[in-house]
C-alpha positions as CSV (number, residue, x, y, z in Angstrom):
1,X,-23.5,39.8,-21.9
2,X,-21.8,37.9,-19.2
3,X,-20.4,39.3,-16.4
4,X,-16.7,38.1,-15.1
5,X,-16.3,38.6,-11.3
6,X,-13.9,37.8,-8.7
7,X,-15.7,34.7,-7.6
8,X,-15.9,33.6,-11.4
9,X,-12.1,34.1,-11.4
10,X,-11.5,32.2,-8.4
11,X,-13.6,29.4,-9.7
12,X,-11.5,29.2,-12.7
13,X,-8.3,29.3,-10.9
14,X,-9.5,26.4,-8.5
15,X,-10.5,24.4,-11.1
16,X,-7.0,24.6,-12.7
17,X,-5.1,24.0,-9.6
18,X,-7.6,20.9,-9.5
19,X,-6.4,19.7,-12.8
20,X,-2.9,20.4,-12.4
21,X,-3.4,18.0,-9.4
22,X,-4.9,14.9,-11.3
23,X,-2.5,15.7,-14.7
24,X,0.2,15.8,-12.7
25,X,-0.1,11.9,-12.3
26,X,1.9,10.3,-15.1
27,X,0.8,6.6,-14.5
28,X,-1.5,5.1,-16.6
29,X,-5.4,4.0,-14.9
30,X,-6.7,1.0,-15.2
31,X,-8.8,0.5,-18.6
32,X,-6.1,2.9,-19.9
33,X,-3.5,1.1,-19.9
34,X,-4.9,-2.1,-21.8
35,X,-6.3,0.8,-24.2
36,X,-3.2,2.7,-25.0
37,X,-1.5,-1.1,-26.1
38,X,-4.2,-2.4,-27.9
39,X,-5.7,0.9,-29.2
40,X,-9.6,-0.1,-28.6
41,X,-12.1,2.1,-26.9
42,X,-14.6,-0.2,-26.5
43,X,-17.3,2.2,-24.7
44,X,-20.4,1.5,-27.1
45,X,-19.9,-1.9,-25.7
46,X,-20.5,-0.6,-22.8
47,X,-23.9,1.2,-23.5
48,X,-22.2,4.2,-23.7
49,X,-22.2,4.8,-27.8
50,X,-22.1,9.0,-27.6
51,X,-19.0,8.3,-25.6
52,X,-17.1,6.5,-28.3
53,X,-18.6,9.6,-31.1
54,X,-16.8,12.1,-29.2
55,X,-13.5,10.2,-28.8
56,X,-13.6,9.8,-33.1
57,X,-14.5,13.6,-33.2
58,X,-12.0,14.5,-30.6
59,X,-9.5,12.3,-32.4
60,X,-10.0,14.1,-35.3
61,X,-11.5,10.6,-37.1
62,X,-9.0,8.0,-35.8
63,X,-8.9,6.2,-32.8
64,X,-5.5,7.4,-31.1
65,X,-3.2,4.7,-29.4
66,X,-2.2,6.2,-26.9
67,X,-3.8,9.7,-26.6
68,X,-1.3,11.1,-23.4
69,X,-3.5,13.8,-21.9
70,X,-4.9,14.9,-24.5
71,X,-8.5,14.1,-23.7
72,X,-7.9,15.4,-20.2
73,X,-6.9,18.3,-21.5
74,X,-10.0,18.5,-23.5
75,X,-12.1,17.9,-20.8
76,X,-10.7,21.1,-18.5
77,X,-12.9,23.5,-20.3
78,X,-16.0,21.2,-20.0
79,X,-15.7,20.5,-16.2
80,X,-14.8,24.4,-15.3
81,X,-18.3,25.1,-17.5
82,X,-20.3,23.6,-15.0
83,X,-20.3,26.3,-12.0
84,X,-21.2,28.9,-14.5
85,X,-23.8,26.9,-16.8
86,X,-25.5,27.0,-13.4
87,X,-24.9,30.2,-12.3
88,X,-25.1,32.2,-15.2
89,X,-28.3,30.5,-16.9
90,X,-30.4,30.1,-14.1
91,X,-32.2,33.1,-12.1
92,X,-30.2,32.1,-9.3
93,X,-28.4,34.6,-8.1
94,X,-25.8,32.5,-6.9
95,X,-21.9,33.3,-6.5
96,X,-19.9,30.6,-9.1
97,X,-18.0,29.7,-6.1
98,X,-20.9,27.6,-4.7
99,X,-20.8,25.5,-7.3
100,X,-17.4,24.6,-8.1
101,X,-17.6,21.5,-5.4
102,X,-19.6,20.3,-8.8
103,X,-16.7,19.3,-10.5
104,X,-13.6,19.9,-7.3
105,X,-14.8,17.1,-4.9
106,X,-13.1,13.9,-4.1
107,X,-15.6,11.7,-6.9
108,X,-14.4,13.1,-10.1
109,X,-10.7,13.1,-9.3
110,X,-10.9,9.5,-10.8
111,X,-13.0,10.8,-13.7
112,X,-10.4,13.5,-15.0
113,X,-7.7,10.6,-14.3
114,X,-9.0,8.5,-17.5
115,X,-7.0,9.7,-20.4
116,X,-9.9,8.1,-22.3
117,X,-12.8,8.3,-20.4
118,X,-12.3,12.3,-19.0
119,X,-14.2,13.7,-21.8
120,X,-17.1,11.7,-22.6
121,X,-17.5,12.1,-18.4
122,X,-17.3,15.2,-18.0
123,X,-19.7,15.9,-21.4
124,X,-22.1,13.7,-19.6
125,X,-22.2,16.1,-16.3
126,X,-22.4,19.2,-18.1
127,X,-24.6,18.1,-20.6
128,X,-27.1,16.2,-17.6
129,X,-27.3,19.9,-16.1
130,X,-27.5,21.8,-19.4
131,X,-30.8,19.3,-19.8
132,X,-32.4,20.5,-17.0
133,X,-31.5,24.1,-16.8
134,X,-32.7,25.0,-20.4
135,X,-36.4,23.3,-19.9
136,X,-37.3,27.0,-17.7
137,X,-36.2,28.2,-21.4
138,X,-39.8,27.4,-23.2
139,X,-41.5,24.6,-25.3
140,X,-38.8,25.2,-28.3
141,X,-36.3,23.6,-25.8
142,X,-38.4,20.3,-25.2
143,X,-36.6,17.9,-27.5
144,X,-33.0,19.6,-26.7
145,X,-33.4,18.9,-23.5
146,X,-34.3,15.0,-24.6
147,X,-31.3,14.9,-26.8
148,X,-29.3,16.1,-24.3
149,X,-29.9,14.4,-21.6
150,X,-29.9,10.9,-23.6
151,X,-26.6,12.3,-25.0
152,X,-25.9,12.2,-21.4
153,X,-26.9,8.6,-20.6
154,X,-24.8,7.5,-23.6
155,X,-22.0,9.0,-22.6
156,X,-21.8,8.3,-18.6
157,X,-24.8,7.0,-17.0
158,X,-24.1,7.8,-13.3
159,X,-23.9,11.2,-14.2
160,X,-28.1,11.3,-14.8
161,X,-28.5,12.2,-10.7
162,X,-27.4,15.5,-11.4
163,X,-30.5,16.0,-13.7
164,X,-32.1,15.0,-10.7
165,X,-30.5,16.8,-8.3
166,X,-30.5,19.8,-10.2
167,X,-34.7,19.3,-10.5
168,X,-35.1,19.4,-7.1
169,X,-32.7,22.4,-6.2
170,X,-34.4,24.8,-9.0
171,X,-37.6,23.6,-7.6
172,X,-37.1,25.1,-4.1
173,X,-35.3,28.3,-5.2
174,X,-37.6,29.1,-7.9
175,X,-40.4,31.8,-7.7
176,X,-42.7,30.4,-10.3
177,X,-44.3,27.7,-12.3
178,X,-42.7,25.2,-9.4
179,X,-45.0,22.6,-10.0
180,X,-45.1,23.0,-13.7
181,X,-41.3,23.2,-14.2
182,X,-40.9,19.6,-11.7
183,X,-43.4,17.8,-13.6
184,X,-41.7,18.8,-17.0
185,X,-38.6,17.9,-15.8
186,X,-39.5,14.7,-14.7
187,X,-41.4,13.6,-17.8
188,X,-38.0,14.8,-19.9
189,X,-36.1,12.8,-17.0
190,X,-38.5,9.6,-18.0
191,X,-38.6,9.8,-21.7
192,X,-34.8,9.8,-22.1
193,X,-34.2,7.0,-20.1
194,X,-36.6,5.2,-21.9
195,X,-34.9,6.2,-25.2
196,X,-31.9,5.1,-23.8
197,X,-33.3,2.0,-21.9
198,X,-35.2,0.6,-24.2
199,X,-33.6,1.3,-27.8
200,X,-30.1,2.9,-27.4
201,X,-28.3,0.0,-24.2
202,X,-30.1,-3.3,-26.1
203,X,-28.3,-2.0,-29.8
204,X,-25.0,-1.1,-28.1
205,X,-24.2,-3.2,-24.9
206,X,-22.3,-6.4,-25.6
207,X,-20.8,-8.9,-23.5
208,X,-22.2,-10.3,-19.8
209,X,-20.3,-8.2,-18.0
210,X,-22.0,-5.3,-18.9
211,X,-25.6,-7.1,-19.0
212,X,-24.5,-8.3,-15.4
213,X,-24.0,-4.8,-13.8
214,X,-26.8,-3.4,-15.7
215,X,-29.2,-5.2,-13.7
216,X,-31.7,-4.2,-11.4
217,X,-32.5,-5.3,-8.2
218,X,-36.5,-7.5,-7.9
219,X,-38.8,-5.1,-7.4
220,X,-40.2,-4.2,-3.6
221,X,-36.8,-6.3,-2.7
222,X,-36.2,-3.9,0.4
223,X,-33.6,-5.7,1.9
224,X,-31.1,-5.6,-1.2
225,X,-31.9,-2.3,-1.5
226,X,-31.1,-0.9,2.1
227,X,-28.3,-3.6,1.9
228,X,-26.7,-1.9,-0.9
229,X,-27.6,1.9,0.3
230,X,-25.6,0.9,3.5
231,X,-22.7,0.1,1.8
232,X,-22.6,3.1,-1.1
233,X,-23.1,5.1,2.3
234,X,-19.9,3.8,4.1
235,X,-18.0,3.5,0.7
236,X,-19.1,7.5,0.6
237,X,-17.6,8.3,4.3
238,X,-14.5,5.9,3.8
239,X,-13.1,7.7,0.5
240,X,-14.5,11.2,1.1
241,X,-13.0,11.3,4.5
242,X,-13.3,13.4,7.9
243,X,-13.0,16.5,6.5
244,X,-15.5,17.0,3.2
245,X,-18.3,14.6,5.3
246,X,-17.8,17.7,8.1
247,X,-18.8,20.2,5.5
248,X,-21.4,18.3,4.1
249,X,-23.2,17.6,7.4
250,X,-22.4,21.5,8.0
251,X,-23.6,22.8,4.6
252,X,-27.0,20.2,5.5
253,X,-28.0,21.7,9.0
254,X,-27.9,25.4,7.5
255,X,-30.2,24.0,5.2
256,X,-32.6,22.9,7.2
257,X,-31.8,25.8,9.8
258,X,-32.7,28.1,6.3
259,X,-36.2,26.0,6.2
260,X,-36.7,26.8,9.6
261,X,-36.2,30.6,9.1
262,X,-38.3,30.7,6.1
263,X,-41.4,28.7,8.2
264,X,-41.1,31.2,11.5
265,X,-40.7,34.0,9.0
266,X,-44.3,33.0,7.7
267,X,-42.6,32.9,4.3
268,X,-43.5,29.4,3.9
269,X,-46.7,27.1,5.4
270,X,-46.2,23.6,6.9
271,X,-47.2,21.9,4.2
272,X,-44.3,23.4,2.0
273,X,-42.0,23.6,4.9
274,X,-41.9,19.6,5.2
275,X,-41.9,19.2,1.3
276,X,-38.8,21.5,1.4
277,X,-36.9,18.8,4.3
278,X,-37.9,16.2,2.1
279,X,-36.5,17.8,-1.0
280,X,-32.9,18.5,1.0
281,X,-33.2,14.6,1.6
282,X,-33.2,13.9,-2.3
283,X,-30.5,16.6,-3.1
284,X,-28.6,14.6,-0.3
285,X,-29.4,11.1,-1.3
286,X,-30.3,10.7,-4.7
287,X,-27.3,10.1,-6.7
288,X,-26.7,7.0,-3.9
289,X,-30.5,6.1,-4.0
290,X,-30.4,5.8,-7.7
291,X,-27.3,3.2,-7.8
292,X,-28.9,1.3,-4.9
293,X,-31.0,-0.2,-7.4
294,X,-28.4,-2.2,-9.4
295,X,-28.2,-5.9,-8.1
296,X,-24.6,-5.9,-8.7
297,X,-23.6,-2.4,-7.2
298,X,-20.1,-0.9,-8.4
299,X,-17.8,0.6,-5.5
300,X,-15.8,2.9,-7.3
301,X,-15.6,7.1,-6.8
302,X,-16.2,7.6,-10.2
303,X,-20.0,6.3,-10.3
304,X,-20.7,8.6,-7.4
305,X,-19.9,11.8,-10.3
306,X,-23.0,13.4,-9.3
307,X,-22.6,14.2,-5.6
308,X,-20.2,17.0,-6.3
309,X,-23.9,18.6,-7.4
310,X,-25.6,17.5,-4.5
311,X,-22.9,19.4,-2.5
312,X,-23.1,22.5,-4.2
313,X,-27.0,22.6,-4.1
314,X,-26.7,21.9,-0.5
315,X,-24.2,25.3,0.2
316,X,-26.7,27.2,-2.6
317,X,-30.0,26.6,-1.0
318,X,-29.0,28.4,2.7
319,X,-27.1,31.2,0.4
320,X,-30.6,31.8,-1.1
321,X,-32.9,31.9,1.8
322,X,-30.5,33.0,4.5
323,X,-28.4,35.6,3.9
324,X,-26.4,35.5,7.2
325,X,-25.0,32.8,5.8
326,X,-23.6,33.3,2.8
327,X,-20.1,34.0,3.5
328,X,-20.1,30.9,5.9
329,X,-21.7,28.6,2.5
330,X,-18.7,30.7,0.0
331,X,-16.0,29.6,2.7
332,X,-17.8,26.3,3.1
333,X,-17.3,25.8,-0.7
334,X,-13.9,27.6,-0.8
335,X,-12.9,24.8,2.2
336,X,-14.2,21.4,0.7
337,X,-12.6,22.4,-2.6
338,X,-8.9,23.1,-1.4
339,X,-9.1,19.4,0.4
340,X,-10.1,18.0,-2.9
341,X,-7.2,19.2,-4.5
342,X,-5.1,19.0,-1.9
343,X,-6.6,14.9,-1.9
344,X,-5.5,15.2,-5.9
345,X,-2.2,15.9,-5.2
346,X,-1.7,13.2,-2.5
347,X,-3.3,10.6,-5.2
348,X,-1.6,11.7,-7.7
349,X,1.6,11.7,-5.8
350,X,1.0,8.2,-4.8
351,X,0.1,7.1,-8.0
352,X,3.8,8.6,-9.5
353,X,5.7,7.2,-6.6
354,X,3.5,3.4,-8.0
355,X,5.1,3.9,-11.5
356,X,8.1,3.8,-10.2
357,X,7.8,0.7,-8.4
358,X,5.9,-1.0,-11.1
359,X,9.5,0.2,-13.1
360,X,11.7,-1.8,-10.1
361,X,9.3,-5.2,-10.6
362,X,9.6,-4.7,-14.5
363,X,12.9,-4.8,-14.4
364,X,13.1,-7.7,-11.9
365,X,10.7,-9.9,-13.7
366,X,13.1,-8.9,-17.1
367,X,16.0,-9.8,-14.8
368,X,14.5,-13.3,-13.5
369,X,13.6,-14.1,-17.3
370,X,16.8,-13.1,-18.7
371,X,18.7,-15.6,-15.9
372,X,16.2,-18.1,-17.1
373,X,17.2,-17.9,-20.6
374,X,20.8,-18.0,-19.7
375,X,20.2,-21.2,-17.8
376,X,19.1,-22.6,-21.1
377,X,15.1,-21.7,-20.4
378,X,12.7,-20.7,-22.2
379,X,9.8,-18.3,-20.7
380,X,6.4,-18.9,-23.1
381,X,3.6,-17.8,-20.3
382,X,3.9,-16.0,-16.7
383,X,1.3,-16.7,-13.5
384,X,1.0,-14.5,-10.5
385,X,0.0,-15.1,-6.9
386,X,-0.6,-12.6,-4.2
387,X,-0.7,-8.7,-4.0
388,X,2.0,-6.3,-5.4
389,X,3.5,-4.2,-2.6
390,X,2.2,-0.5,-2.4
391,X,5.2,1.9,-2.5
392,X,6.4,3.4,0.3
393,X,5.0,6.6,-0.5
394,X,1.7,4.9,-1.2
395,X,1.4,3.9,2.1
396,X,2.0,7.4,3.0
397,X,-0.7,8.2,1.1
398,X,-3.7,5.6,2.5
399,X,-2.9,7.0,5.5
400,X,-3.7,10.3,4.8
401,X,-6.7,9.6,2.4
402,X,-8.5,6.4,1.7
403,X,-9.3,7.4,-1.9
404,X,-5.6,7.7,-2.4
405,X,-5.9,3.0,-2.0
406,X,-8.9,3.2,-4.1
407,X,-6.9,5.3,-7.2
408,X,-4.0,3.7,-6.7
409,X,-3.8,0.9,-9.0
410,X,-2.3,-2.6,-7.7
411,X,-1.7,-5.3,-9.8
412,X,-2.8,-8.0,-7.5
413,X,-4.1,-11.1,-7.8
414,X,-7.6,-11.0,-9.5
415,X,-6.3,-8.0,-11.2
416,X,-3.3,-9.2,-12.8
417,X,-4.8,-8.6,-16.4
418,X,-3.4,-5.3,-15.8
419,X,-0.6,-6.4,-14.8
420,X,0.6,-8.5,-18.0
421,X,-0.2,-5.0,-19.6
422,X,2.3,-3.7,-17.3
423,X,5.1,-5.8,-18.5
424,X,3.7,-5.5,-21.9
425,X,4.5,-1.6,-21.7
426,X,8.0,-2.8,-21.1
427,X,8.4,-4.9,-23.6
428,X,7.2,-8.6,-21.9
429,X,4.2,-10.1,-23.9
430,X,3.7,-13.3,-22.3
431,X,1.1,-16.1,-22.2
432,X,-1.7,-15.2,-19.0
433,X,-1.4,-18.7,-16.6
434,X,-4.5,-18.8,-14.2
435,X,-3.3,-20.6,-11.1
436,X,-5.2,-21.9,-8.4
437,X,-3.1,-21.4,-5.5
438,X,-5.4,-23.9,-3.2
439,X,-4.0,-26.7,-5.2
440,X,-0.6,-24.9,-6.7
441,X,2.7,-26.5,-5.6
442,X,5.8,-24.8,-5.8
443,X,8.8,-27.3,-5.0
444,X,11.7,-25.3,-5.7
445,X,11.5,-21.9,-5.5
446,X,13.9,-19.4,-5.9
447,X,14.0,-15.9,-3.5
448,X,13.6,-12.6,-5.1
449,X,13.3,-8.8,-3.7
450,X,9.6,-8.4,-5.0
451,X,8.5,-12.0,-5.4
452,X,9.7,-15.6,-4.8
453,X,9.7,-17.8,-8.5
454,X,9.0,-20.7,-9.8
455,X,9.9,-21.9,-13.4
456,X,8.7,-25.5,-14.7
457,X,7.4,-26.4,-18.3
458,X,8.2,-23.1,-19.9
459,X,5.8,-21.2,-17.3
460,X,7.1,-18.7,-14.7
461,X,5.2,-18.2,-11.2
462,X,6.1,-15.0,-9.5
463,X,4.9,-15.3,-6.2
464,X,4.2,-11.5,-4.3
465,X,3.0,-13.1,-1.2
466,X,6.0,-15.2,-0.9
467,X,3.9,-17.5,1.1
468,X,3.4,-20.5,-1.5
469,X,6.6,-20.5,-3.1
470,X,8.8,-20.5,-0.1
């Protein structure tokens, strides 16, 4: 029977304060919002088939229009299982409070923000680790641990470096069968992918866009490698921010310092002592290794889902083998988690203070067609040039945390699909113009508060830079 200690509580409780964070934004996030008009869900399009099962099953048969926060909701009981699926099934030893960075950490604030995409992402983490943790379990566990893991990489692919991660960890800590137990792992690891690569992504992905970002870089090409690991690295430091890289650099020195305790304790050779550094390297590395691969590299938090394991394994290892420590790795923990929701309720925060300015432009844009149609107009299509202004409190916001920008939706030029789904929440369905502002000309403007206009031929221009239209 499990046990239910005070760290197990406090995980719990920090996980909900974490939630409360990201819930507590009422805006809608990017896919979302064309979703929750339209109705689709789309993900098997996207390779990711066992994503789209569980929103049917979790919609109880029927794709929902709008589904609120429900799927968030959903997905609270699945993220909070991760600390203890770790914990609890592993011969660890390991306080629950180590690993709740896992799923508090600035990279799955975006993932919990999806209405539609929190649960099939958060199913994807849990059931990557449950993959690897249940192979110690025997032989009758084999093809689980296949099924789940390519569960896993139909659901959310980014979230197969835990599996990884996870490996490596158990391979340090554990007393026996090392060897045995890594080269399992990574036949299981191999074989799924495979499954996935090779039969489940060519029935299911449709579309270029997918294709495109699926693709892998030539192989041996170092340089677009290393070119694409630098800038997942600085895309890392900008969004996580002064104060969780700190405790990541900390929580890496005590484990090296706990290699070096274990080598001058004679507990440990050479040979194992310097396969140990080089395992810390992959716990570090590996969920940005993996996505240096793609020749069309994504920058967004939510790919980087399986660093929040990295951290934890990095605060676990020195709790193991150095037992000074293991107050400072608990407050270590303790600390990067209460700036990750503290960073939750910034975002979220900004992203309410958004809503309301994207309310103030609605009503403008209904204002400037309405004066339009009184002037004997008729409004058939809309065009946009420039950037939407950030809200003051936005601002605010950047400031304090670089993520905040990142998961903050603008509906800017190059992204104004979202933003005809902005006015279609209010009630403006429109015609899309694409405008080429190089050769655009705008001869008689008129000034607004948000934008300048420009109406000619039944099209409307709203001009956010205020620069072309002048």
């Amino acid at each position: 029977m499990l046990k239910i200690n005070k760290g197990d509580i406090t995980t719990i409780f920090m996980f909900l304060f974490f939630s409360l964070a990201v819930l507590s934004s009422q805006r809608h996030f990017i896919d979302d919002m064309g979703r929750s008009i339209d109705g689709y869900f789309g993900l098997s399009d996207n390779g990711r088939p066992f994503a789209d099962l569980i929103l049917l099953v979790a919609s109880f048969g029927n794709s929902l229009a709008d589904s609120g926060i429900w799927f968030q909701l959903l997905s609270i009981p699945v993220f909070v299982s991760v600390p203890f699926l770790i914990c609890k099934l592993t011969d660890c030893k390991i306080n629950s409070l180590l690993f709740i960075p896992a799923v508090v950490n600035p990279f799955t604030i975006e993932s919990m923000m999806y209405r539609y995409d929190a649960l099939s992402m958060s199913y994807s983490l849990f059931s990557s680790l449950l993959a690897c943790i249940i192979l110690s379990r025997g032989l009758a566990f084999y093809i689980p641990s296949i099924a789940l893991l390519t569960s896993s990489l139909s659901s959310y692919q980014p979230a197969m470096s835990a599996f990884i991660v996870l490996a490596i960890f158990l391979f340090i800590i554990e007393e026996k069968y090392k060897y045995k137990q890594l080269i399992l792992r990574g036949f299981v690891f191999v074989l799924s992918y495979l499954i996935y690569s090779k039969i489940i992504s060519p029935a299911f992905i449709k579309g270029n866009y997918t294709k495109q970002y699926s693709q892998l870089i030539d192989f041996l090409d170092f340089n677009a490698f290393f070119s694409n690991f630098k800038s997942m690295i600085n895309f890392c430091i900008e969004n996580a921010g002064f104060a969780i890289i700190s405790i990541y650099c900390l929580s890496f020195i005590l484990c090296i310092s706990s290699m070096l305790y274990l080598l001058i304790s004679k507990k440990i050779n050479a040979f194992r002592f310097f396969l140990y550094i080089l395992s810390i390297l992959l716990i570090s590395l590996t969920p940005i290794l993996i996505l240096s691969v793609l020749k069309y590299p994504a920058f967004a938090p939510r790919i980087y889902i399986s660093l929040g394991t990295s951290m934890s394994c990095l605060m676990a290892i020195p709790f193991v083998f150095l037992p000074a420590t293991k107050k400072l790795c608990i407050a270590l923990s303790f600390s990067l988690s209460l700036v990750s929701i503290n960073m939750a309720f910034v975002i979220s925060a900004s992203n309410n203070a958004q809503s309301r300015y994207d309310d103030a432009v609605s009503n403008q844009v209904l204002n400037t067609i309405q004066k339009i149609e009184d002037d004997g107009g008729k409004v058939n299509s809309i065009g946009f040039i420039g950037y939407m202004q950030p809200s003051e409190i936005s601002k605010l916001s950047f400031k304090k945390y670089h993520m905040a920008e990142t998961l903050t939706p603008l509906y800017v030029k190059g992204n104004w699909w979202w933003g005809n789904y902005m006015l279609q929440l209010r009630g403006i369905k429109l015609k899309r113009l694409n405008i080429d502002e190089k050769s655009f000309e705008c001869p008689y403007p008129v000034n607004g508060v948000f934008y300048n206009y420009y109406f000619s031929n039944e099209s409307l221009v709203l001009d956010f830079s205020k620069r072309i239209c002048r």
